[in-house]
N, C-alpha and C positions, 0 to 999 in steps of 0.2 A: 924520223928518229925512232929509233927499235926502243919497245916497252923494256921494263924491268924484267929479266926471268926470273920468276921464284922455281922454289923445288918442292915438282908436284909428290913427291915421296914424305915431304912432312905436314900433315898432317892441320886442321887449326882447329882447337877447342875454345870456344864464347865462352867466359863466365861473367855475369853480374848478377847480384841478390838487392840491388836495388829496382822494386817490381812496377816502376812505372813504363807501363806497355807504350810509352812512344816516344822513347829512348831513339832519338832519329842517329846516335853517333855507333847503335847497334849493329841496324842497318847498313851506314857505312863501311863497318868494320866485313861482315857480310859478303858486300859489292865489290869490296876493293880484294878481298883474299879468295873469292869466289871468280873475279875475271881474271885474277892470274896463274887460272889452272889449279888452285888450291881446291882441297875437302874442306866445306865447312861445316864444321859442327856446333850446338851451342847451346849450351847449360844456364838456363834466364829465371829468372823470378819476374812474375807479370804474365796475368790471362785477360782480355787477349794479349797478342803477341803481333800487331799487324806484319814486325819485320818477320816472323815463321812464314809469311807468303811467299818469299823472295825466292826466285829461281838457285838461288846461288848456293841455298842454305842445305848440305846434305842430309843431315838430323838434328832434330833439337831433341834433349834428352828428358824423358816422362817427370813428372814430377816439379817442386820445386826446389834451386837451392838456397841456403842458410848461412850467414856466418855468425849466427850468435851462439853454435853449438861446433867449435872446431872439429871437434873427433867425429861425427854425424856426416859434416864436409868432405874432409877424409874420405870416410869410406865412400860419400856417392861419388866423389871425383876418382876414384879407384875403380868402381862399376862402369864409371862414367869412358877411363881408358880401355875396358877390357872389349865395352861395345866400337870402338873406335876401330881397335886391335892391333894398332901400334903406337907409338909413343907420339904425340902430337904438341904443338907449341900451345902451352897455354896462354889466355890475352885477357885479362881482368880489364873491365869493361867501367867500373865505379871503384870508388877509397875503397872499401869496406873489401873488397875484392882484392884490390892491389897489396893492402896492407897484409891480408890473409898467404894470400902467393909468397909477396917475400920473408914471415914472419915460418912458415912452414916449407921455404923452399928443399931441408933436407928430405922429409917426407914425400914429396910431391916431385923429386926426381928422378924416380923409379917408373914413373909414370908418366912423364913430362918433361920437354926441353921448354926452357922458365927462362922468361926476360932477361935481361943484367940486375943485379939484385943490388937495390939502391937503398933507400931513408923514406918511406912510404906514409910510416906513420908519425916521422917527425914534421913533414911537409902537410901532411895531410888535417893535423890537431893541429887548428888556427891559434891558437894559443901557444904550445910548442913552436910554428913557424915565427911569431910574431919576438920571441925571444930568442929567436936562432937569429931573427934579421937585425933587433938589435945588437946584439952582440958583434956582430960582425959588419956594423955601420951602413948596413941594406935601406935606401928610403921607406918606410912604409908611414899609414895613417898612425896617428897618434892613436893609440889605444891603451883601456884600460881596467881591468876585472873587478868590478863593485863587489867588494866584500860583506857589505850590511846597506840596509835600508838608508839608514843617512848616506852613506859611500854611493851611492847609487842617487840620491838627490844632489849631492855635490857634485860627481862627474857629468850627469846633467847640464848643471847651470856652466861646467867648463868649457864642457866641448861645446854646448850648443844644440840648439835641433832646425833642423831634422842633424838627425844621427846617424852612425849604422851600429844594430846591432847583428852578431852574430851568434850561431854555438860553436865550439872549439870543434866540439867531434859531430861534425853534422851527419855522416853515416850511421851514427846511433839514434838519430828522430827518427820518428814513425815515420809512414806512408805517409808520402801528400806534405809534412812539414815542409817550412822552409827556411832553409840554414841561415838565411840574410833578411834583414826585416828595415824596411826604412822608416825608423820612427820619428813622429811629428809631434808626438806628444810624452808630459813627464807618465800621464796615467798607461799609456803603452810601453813604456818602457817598466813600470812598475809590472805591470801585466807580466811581463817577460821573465822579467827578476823571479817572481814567483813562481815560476815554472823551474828556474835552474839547478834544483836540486834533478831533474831528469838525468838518466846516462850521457845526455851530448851536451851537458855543460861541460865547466860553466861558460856564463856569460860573459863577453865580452860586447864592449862600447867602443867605437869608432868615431874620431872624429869625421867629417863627411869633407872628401874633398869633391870641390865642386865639379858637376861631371862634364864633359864637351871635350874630352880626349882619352877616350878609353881605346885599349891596345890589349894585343895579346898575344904571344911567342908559344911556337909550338917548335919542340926541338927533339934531337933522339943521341942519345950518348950510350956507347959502349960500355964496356966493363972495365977498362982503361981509363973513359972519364973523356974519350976524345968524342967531339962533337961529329955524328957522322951528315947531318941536316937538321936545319933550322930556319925558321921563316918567320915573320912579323904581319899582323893583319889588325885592321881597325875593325872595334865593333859600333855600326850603323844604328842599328834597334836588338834592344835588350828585354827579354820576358822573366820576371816582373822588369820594368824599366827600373832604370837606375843601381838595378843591384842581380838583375838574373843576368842567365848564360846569354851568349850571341844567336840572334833570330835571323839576321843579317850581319855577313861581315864581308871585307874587302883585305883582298892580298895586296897592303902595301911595300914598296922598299923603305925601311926604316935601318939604314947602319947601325947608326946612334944606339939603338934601343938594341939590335938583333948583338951587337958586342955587351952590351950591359948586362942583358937577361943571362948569353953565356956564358957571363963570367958567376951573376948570380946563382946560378945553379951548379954553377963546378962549384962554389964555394959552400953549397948546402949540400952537395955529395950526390946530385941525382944521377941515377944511371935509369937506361932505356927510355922510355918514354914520357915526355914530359909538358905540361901547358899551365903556364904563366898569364894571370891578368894583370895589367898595368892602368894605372890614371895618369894623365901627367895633369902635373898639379902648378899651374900657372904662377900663381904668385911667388911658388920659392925657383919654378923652373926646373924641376924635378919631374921625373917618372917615379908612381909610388906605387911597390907591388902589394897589390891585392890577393891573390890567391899562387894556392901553387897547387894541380893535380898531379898524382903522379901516375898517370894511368893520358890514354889516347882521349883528347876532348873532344866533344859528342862533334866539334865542328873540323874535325880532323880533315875530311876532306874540300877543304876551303883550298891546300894547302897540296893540290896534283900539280906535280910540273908540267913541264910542256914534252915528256918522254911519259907522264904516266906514273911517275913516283912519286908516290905519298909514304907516309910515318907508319900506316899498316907496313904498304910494301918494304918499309928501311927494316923495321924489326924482323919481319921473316927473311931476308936477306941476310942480315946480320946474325940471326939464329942457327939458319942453314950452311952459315959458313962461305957465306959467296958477298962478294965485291958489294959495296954499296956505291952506283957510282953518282957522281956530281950532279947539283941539283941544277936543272932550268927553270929557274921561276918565272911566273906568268903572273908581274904586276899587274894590279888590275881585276883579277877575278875576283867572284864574287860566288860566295853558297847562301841561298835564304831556306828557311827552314818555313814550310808554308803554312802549317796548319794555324802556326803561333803568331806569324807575321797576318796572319788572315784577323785573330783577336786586336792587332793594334790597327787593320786597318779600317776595321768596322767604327773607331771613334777620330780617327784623323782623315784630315778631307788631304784627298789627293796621294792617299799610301796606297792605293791598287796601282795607280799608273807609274809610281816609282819601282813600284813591286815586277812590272814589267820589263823595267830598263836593268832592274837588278837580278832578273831571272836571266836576260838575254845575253848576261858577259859571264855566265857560271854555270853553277848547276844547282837543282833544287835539291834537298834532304831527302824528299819520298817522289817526286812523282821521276820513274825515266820507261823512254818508248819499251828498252828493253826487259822491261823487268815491272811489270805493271803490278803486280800482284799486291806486294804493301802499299802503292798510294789509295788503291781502291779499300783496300781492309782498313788504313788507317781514316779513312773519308766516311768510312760506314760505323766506324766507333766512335767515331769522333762525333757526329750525326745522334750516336745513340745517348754519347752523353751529354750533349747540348738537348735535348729532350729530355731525359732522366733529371739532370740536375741545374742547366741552365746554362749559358759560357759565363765563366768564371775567367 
């Protein structure tokens, strides 16, 4: 079965300004635009940069960039095309990135062929999403925005704890926060409260639906709004558990769910690229969405058919102007992400020898025969910070 052809005439420009250096869905993005004869380029915040080893990456550009200074962005992504020296597809890599692309797509066209220009930052501000879904009778967690110190003891004692808390604009925390906190106690959740006057409030409180069925739809839609691929995968082990991204996940068939999500996302206006988490929530029978990125999720490559086509490859296809064709899926696979799967196996007995049976039907985030370069640099940072400050 013949791979996808892209077209080696355009160009791929990386941006993310979210600067943590092991951003494994970087990389992927990288591998996959890089074996199919693409340039790649790529504009990252984060030193080091283990994915900068990767054979595939033609330059990464000096410097760092920013989106908390739009016009500053601008110009380096303007510097950033002239080094390139033709017009190249840009692929925002995090929110903060994706929201900036389609918020400045007039500007950034002179320089750039730009995604399909969707709702970035209404999907993206958890709060925003969470009144977009009910309005329009979307499952989601019961959620609720504590106004004041009693408002925040009552919702409390409602929902229950443990809980979830979030921030609405989680691409406005600093380095290292974390936009999801599973809290067990009234004094951590007060903790929290007091923080929300920062820019990624406010806060929001989640009731917790119980976990043992977490899912999540990666899909890519046109400018049209027509679904060109979509796939459905369960996540296995999650960093932080219970509330992080996928460390492990499997490409299931899920109908049920892969018809639900596409409709959910026509109905929220997503165009290009898109990744949905899901719980199903047993007791009402429901799948209840949790998040919505609108940008390629780090675990994008979970999700290669059996020709080779991933959600990189649909977007450059669909960029370029050339056919996207039909997807063959390959039930059953499996991506583990190892650095982070290695921290939950060091406290559960018998996660190394799953970690083998889950390596051998997929493929791993960083280590491959071909392309050695980032597993070894991300091995040696990862080494230096388990020395410097301890595994965390």
């Amino acid at each position: 079965m013949r791979p996808p052809v892209l077209d080696p005439e355009l160009p791929v420009l990386l941006l993310r300004t979210d600067p943590n250096p092991f951003h494994h869905g970087t990389l992927g993005a990288i591998r996959s635009f890089g074996r199919g004869g693409v340039a790649v380029h790529a504009d990252l915040a984060g030193r080091p940069e283990p994915s900068a080893a990767s054979r595939y990456l033609r330059s990464r550009m000096p410097g760092e960039p920013s989106a908390a200074r739009p016009g500053a962005l601008l110009r380096r992504l303007a510097a950033d095309a002239e080094r390139i020296g033709r017009r190249a597809l840009l692929v925002p890599l995090d929110d903060a990135t994706a929201i900036f692309t389609a918020e400045h797509a007039d500007d950034l066209a002179a320089h750039f062929v730009l995604p399909p220009p969707g709702t970035p930052r209404r999907v993206a501000d958890k709060a925003a999403l969470t009144d977009a879904c009910e309005r329009r009778g979307i499952a989601v967690p019961e959620c609720h925005r504590p106004g004041s110190r009693d408002h925040l003891d009552e919702l409390v004692a409602k929902l229950g704890l443990p809980l979830i808390a979030k921030w609405a604009r989680p691409w406005l925390l600093a380095p290292g926060a974390r936009s999801t906190t599973l809290v067990r106690s009234a004094e951590h959740a007060e903790r929290l409260f007091a923080a929300a006057g920062d820019a990624a409030g406010p806060l929001l409180l989640q009731r917790l639906v119980p976990p043992g069925g977490d899912w999540f739809y990666q899909a890519y839609f046109d400018r049209a709004g027509a679904c060109l691929f979509s796939a459905t995968g369960r996540k296995h082990v999650a960093y932080p558990e219970h509330t992080g991204h996928t460390v492990a996940g499997e490409w299931v068939h899920n109908p049920k769910l892969d018809e639900l999500a596409t409709g959910i996302a026509g109905a929220l206006g997503c165009r290009g690229v898109v990744d949905l988490d899901f719980r199903y929530d047993a007791a009402a029978g429901v799948y209840r969405l949790l998040d919505v990125n609108p940008r390629l999720g780090a675990q994008f490559r979970l999700f290669t058919d059996g020709r080779g086509l991933d959600l990189a490859a649909v977007l450059h296809l669909d960029a370029s102007g050339r056919a996207v064709p039909p997807s063959v899926p390959r039930h059953g696979r499996t991506l583990v992400v190892e650095n982070q799967y290695l921290r939950r196996a060091l406290r559960t007995p018998g996660a190394l020898g799953r970690f083998r049976g889950l390596a051998a039907s997929g493929e791993t985030a960083w280590f491959d025969r071909a392309d050695p370069g980032p597993f070894l640099a991300m091995a040696r940072a990862s080494a230096v910070r388990v020395l410097t400050k301890g595994w965390k």
